[in-house]
N, CA, C and O atoms as a GROMACS GRO file, in nm:
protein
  360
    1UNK      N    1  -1.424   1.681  -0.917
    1UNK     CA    2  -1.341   1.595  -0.835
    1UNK      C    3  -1.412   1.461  -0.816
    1UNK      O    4  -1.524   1.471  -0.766
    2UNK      N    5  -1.370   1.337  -0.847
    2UNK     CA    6  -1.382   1.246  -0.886
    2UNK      C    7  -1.382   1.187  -0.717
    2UNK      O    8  -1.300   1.253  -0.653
    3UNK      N    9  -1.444   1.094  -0.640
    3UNK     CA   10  -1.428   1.009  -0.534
    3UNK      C   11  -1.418   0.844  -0.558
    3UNK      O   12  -1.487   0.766  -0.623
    4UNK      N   13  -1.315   0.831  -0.484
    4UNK     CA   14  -1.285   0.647  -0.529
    4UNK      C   15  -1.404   0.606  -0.410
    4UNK      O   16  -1.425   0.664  -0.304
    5UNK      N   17  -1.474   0.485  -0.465
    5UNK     CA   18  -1.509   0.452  -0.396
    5UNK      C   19  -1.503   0.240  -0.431
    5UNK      O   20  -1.573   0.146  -0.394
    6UNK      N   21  -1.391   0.253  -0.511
    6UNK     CA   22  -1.349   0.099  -0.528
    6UNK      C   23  -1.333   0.081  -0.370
    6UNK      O   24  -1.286   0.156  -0.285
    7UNK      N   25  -1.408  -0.087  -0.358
    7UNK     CA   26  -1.404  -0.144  -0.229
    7UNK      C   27  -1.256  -0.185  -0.175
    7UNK      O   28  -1.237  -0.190  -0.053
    8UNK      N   29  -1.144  -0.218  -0.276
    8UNK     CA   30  -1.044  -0.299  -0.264
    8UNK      C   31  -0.937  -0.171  -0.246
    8UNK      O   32  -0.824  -0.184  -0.199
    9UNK      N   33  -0.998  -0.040  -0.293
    9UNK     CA   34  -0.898   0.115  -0.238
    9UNK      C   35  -0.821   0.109  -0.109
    9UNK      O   36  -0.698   0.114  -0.120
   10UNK      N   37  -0.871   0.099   0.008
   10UNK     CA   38  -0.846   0.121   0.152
   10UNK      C   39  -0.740   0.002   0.172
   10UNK      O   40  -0.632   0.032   0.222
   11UNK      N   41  -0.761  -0.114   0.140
   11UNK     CA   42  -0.653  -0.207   0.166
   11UNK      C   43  -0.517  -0.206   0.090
   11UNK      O   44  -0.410  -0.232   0.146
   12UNK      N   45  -0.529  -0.168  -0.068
   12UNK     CA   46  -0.446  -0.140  -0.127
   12UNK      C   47  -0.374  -0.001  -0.125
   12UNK      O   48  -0.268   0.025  -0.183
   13UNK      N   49  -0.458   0.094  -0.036
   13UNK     CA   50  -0.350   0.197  -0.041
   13UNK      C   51  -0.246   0.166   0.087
   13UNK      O   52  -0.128   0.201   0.086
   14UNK      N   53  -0.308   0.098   0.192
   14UNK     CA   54  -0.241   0.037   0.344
   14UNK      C   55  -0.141   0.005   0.277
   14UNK      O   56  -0.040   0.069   0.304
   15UNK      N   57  -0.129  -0.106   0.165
   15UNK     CA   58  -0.020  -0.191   0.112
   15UNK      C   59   0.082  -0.134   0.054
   15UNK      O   60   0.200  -0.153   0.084
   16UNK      N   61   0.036  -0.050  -0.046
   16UNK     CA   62   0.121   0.034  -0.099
   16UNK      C   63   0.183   0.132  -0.014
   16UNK      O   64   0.285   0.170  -0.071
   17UNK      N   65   0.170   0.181   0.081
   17UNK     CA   66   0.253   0.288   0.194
   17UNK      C   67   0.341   0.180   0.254
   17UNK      O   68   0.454   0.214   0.290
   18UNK      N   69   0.306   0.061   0.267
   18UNK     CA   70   0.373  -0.027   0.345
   18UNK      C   71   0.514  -0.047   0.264
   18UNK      O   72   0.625  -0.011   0.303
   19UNK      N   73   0.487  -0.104   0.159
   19UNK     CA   74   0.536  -0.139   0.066
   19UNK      C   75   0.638  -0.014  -0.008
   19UNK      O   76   0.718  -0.056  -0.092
   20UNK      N   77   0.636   0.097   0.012
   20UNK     CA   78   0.682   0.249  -0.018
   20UNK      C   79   0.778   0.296   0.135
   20UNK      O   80   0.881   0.363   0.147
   21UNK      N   81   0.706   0.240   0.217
   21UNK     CA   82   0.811   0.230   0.335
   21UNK      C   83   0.920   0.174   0.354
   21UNK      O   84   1.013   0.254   0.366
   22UNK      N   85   0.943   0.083   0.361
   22UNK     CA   86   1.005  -0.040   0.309
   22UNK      C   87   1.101  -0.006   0.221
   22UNK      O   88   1.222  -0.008   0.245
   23UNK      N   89   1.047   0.027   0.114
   23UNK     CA   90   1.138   0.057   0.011
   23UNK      C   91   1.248   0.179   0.036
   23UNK      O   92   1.367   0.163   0.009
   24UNK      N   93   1.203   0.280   0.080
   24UNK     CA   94   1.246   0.368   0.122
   24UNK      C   95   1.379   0.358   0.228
   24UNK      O   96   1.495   0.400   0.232
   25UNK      N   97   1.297   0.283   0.301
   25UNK     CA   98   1.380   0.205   0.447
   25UNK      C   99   1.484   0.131   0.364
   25UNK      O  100   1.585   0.111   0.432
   26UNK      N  101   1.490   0.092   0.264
   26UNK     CA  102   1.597   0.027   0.191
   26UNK      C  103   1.723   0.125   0.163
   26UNK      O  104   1.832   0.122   0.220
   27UNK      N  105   1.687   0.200   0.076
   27UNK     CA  106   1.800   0.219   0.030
   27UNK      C  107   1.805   0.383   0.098
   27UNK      O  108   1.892   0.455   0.049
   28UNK      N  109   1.705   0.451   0.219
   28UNK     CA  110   1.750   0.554   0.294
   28UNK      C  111   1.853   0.476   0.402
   28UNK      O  112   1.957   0.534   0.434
   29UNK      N  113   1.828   0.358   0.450
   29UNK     CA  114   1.921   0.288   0.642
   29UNK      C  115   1.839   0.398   0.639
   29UNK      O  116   1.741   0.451   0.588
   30UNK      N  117   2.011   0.412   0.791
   30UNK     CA  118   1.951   0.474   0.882
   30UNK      C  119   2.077   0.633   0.850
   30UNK      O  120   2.166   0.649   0.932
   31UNK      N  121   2.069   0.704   0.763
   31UNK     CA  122   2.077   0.796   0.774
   31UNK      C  123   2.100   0.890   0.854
   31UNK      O  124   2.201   0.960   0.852
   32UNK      N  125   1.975   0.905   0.956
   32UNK     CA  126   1.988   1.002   1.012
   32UNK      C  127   2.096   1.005   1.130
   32UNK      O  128   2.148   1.106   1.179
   33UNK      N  129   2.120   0.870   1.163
   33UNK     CA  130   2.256   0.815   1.242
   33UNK      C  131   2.400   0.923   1.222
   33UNK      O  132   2.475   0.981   1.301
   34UNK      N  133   2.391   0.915   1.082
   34UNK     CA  134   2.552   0.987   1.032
   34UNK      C  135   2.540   1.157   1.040
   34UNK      O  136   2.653   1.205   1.032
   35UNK      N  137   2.477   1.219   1.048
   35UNK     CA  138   2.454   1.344   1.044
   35UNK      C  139   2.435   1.383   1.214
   35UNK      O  140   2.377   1.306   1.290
   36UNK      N  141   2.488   1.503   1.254
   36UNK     CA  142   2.514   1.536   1.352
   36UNK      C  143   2.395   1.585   1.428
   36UNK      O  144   2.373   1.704   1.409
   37UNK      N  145   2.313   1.526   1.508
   37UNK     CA  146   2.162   1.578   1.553
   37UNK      C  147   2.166   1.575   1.688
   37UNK      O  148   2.262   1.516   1.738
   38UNK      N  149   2.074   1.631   1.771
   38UNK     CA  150   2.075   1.598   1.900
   38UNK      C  151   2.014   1.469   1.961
   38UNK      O  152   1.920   1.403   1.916
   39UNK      N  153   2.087   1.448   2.073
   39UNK     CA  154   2.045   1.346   2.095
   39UNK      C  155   1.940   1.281   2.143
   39UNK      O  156   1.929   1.166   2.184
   40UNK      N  157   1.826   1.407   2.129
   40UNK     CA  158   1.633   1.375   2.172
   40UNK      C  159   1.578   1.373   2.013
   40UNK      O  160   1.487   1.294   1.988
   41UNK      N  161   1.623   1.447   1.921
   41UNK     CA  162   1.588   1.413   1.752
   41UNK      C  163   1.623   1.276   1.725
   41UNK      O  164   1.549   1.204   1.658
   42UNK      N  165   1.727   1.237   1.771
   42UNK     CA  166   1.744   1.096   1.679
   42UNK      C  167   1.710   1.005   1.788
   42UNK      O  168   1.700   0.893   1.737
   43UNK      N  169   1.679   0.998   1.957
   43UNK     CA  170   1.581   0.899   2.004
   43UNK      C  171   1.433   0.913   1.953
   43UNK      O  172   1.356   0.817   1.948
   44UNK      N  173   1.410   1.000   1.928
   44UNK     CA  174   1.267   1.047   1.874
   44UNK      C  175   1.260   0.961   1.743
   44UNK      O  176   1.181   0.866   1.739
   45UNK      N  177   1.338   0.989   1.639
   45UNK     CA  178   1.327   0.928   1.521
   45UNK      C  179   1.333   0.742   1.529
   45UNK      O  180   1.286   0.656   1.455
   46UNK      N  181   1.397   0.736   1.627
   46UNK     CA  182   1.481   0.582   1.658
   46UNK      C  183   1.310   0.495   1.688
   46UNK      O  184   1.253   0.387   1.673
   47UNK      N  185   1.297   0.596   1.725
   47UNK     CA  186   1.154   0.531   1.831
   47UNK      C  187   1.036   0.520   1.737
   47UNK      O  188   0.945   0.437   1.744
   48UNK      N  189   1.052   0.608   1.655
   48UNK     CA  190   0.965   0.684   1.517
   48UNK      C  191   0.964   0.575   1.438
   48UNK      O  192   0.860   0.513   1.416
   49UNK      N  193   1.085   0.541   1.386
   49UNK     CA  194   1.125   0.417   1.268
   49UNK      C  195   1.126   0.266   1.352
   49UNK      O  196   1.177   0.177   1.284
   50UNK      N  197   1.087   0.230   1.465
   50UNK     CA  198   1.100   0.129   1.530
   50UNK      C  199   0.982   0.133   1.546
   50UNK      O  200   0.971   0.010   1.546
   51UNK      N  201   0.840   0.181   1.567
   51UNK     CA  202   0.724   0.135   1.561
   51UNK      C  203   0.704   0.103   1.424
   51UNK      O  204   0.700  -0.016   1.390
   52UNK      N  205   0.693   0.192   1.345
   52UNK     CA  206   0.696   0.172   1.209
   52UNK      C  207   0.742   0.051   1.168
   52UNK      O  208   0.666  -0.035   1.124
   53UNK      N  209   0.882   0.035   1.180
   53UNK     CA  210   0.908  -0.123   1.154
   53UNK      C  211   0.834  -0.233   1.206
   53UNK      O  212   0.811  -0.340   1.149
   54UNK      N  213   0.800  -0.197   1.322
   54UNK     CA  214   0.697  -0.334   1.344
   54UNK      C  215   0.592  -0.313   1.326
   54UNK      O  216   0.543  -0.407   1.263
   55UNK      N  217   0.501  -0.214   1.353
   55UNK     CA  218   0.362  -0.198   1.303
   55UNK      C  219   0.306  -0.188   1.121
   55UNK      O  220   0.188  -0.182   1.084
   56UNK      N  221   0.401  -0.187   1.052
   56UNK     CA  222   0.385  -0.159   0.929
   56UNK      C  223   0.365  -0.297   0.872
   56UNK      O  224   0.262  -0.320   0.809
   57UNK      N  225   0.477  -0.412   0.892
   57UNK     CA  226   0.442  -0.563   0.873
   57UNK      C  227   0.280  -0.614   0.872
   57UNK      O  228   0.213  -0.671   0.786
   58UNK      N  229   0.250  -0.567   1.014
   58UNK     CA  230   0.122  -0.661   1.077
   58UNK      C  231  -0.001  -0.553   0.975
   58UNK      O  232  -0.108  -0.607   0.945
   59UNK      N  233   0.022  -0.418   0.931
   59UNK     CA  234  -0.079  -0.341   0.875
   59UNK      C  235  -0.085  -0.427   0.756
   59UNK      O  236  -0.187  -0.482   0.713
   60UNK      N  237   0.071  -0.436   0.691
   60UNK     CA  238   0.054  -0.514   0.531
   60UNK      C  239  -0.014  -0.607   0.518
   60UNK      O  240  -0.097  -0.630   0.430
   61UNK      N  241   0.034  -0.698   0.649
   61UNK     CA  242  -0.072  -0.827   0.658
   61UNK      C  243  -0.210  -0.813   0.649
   61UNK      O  244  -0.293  -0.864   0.574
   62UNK      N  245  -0.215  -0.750   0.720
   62UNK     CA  246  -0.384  -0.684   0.764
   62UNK      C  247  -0.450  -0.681   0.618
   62UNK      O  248  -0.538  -0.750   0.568
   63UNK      N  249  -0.380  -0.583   0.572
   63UNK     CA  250  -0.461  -0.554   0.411
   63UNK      C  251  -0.436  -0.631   0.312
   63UNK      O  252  -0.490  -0.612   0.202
   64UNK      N  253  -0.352  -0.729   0.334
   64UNK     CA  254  -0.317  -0.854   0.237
   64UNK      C  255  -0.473  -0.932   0.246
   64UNK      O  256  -0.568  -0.933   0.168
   65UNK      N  257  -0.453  -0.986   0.359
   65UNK     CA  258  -0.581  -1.060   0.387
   65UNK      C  259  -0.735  -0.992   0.392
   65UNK      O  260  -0.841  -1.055   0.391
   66UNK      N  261  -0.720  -0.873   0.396
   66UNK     CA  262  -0.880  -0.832   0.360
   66UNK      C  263  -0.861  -0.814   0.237
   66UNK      O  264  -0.963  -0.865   0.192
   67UNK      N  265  -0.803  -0.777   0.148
   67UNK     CA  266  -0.770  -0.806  -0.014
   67UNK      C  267  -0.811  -0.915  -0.061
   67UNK      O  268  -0.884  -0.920  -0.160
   68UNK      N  269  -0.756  -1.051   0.023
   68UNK     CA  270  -0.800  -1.180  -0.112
   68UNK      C  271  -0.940  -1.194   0.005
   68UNK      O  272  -1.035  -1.255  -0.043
   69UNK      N  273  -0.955  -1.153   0.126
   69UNK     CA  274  -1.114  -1.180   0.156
   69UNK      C  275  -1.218  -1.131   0.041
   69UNK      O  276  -1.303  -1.196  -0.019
   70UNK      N  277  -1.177  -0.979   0.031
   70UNK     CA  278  -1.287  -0.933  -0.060
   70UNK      C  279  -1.293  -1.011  -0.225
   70UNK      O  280  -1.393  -1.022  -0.295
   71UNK      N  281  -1.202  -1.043  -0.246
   71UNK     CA  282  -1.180  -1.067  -0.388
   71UNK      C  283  -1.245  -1.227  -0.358
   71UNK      O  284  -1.359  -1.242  -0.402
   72UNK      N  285  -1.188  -1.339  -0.292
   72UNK     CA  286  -1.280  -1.447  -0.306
   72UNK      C  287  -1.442  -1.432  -0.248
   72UNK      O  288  -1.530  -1.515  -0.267
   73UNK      N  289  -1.456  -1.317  -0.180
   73UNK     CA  290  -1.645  -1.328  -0.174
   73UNK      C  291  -1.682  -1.271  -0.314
   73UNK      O  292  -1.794  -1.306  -0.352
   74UNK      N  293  -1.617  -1.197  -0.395
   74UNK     CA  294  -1.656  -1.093  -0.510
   74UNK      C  295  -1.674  -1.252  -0.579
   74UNK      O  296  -1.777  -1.294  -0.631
   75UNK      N  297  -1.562  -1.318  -0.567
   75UNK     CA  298  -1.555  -1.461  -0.688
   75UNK      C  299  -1.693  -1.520  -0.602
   75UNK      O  300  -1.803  -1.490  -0.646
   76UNK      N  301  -1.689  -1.554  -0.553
   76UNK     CA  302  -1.800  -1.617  -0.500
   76UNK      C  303  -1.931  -1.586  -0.489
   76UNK      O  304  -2.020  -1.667  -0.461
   77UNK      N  305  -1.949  -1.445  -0.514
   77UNK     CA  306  -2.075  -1.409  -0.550
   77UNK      C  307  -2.113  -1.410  -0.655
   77UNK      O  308  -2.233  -1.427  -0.671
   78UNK      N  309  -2.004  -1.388  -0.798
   78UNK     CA  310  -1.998  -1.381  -0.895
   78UNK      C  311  -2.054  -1.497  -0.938
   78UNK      O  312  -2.157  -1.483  -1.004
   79UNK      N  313  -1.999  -1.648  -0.913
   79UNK     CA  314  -2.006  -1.814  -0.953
   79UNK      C  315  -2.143  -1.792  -0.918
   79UNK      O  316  -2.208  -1.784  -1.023
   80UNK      N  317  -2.239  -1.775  -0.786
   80UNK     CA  318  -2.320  -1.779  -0.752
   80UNK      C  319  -2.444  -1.703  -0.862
   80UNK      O  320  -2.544  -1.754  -0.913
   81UNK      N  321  -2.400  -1.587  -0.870
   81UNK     CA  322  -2.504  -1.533  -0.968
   81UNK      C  323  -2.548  -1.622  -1.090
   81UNK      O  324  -2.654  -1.637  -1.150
   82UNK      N  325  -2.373  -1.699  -1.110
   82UNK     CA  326  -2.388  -1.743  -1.226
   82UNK      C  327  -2.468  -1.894  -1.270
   82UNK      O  328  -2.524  -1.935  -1.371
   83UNK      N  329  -2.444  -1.939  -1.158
   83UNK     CA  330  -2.554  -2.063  -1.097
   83UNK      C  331  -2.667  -2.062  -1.138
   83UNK      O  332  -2.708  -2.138  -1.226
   84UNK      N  333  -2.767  -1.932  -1.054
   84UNK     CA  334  -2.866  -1.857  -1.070
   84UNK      C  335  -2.934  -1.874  -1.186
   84UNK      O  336  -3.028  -1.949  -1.212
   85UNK      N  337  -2.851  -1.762  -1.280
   85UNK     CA  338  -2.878  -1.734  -1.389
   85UNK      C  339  -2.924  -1.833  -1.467
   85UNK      O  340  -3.033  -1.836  -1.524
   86UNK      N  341  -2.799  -1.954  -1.470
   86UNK     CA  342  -2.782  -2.074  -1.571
   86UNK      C  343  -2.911  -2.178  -1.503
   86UNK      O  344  -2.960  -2.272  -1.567
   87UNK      N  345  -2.951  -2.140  -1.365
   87UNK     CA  346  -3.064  -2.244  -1.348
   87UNK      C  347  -3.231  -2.184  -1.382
   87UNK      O  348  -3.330  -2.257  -1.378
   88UNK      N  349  -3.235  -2.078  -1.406
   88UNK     CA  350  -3.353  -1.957  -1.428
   88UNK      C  351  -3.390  -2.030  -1.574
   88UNK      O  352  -3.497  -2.079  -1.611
   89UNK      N  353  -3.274  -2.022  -1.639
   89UNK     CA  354  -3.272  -2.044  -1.832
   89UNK      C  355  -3.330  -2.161  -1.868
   89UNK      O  356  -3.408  -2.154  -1.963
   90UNK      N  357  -3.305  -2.321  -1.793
   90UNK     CA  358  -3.308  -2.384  -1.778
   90UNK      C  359  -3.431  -2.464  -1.788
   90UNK      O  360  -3.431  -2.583  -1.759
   0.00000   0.00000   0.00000
Protein backbone atom coordinates (compact mmCIF):
# COMPACT_ATOMS: atom_id res chain seq x y z
CA UNK A 1 0.00 0.00 0.00
CA UNK A 2 1.40 2.91 -1.46
CA UNK A 3 1.07 6.50 0.81
CA UNK A 4 0.65 9.90 -1.05
CA UNK A 5 2.62 12.07 0.35
CA UNK A 6 2.53 14.82 -2.68
CA UNK A 7 2.49 18.24 -0.83
CA UNK A 8 -0.23 19.74 -3.25
CA UNK A 9 -2.63 16.20 -2.22
CA UNK A 10 -4.57 17.82 0.79
CA UNK A 11 -5.56 20.98 -1.10
CA UNK A 12 -6.47 19.28 -4.20
CA UNK A 13 -8.47 16.66 -2.72
CA UNK A 14 -10.50 19.80 -0.59
CA UNK A 15 -11.06 21.03 -4.27
CA UNK A 16 -12.07 18.20 -5.85
CA UNK A 17 -14.97 17.23 -3.12
CA UNK A 18 -15.84 20.79 -3.51
CA UNK A 19 -15.99 20.75 -6.92
CA UNK A 20 -17.91 16.98 -6.89
CA UNK A 21 -20.35 18.72 -4.61
CA UNK A 22 -21.34 21.19 -6.64
CA UNK A 23 -21.64 19.15 -9.34
CA UNK A 24 -23.78 16.87 -7.81
CA UNK A 25 -25.81 19.81 -6.28
CA UNK A 26 -26.36 20.49 -9.98
CA UNK A 27 -28.03 18.21 -11.53
CA UNK A 28 -29.39 16.26 -7.95
CA UNK A 29 -31.58 20.24 -6.76
CA UNK A 30 -33.20 19.60 -4.26
CA UNK A 31 -34.69 16.31 -4.57
CA UNK A 32 -35.29 15.40 -1.49
CA UNK A 33 -38.10 18.23 -1.43
CA UNK A 34 -40.37 15.99 -3.87
CA UNK A 35 -40.41 12.75 -2.07
CA UNK A 36 -42.56 12.34 0.87
CA UNK A 37 -40.26 12.58 4.23
CA UNK A 38 -40.83 13.80 7.56
CA UNK A 39 -40.68 16.88 8.41
CA UNK A 40 -37.36 16.67 10.96
CA UNK A 41 -35.47 14.52 7.83
CA UNK A 42 -35.83 17.18 5.43
CA UNK A 43 -35.11 20.23 8.13
CA UNK A 44 -32.17 18.12 8.96
CA UNK A 45 -31.10 17.76 5.36
CA UNK A 46 -32.16 21.57 4.60
CA UNK A 47 -29.76 22.54 7.29
CA UNK A 48 -27.26 19.71 6.07
CA UNK A 49 -27.11 21.18 2.37
CA UNK A 50 -27.17 24.86 3.62
CA UNK A 51 -23.93 24.70 5.56
CA UNK A 52 -22.46 22.85 2.90
CA UNK A 53 -23.43 25.43 0.48
CA UNK A 54 -21.75 28.00 2.24
CA UNK A 55 -18.92 26.37 3.85
CA UNK A 56 -17.83 24.46 0.80
CA UNK A 57 -17.15 27.91 -1.33
CA UNK A 58 -14.81 29.44 1.42
CA UNK A 59 -13.03 25.56 1.75
CA UNK A 60 -12.51 25.77 -2.27
CA UNK A 61 -11.11 29.06 -1.78
CA UNK A 62 -9.05 27.99 0.98
CA UNK A 63 -7.36 25.28 -1.14
CA UNK A 64 -7.27 27.36 -4.27
CA UNK A 65 -4.97 29.67 -2.60
CA UNK A 66 -2.74 27.29 -0.69
CA UNK A 67 -2.39 25.56 -4.17
CA UNK A 68 -0.85 28.51 -6.18
CA UNK A 69 0.96 29.42 -2.58
CA UNK A 70 2.72 26.16 -2.73
CA UNK A 71 3.31 26.06 -6.38
CA UNK A 72 4.82 29.78 -6.60
CA UNK A 73 7.30 29.02 -3.48
CA UNK A 74 8.09 25.47 -5.38
CA UNK A 75 8.74 28.11 -8.59
CA UNK A 76 10.61 30.15 -6.50
CA UNK A 77 12.75 27.87 -4.97
CA UNK A 78 13.29 26.22 -8.06
CA UNK A 79 14.62 29.88 -10.03
CA UNK A 80 16.60 30.21 -6.87
CA UNK A 81 18.47 26.94 -6.97
CA UNK A 82 18.90 27.84 -10.35
CA UNK A 83 20.67 31.15 -9.68
CA UNK A 84 22.87 29.20 -7.37
CA UNK A 85 23.87 26.73 -9.51
CA UNK A 86 24.51 29.11 -12.64
CA UNK A 87 26.62 31.40 -10.15
CA UNK A 88 28.81 28.27 -8.52
CA UNK A 89 29.81 27.40 -12.52
CA UNK A 90 30.75 30.69 -13.12
Amino acid sequence: MTVVTNEYFPAAAVLFGVVLFWTVALFGGLSLLSTNQPPIATLTWLLFVYAAAVLSPLAGLLAMVDLLRRWLRNRRSARAEGRAAGTKSA
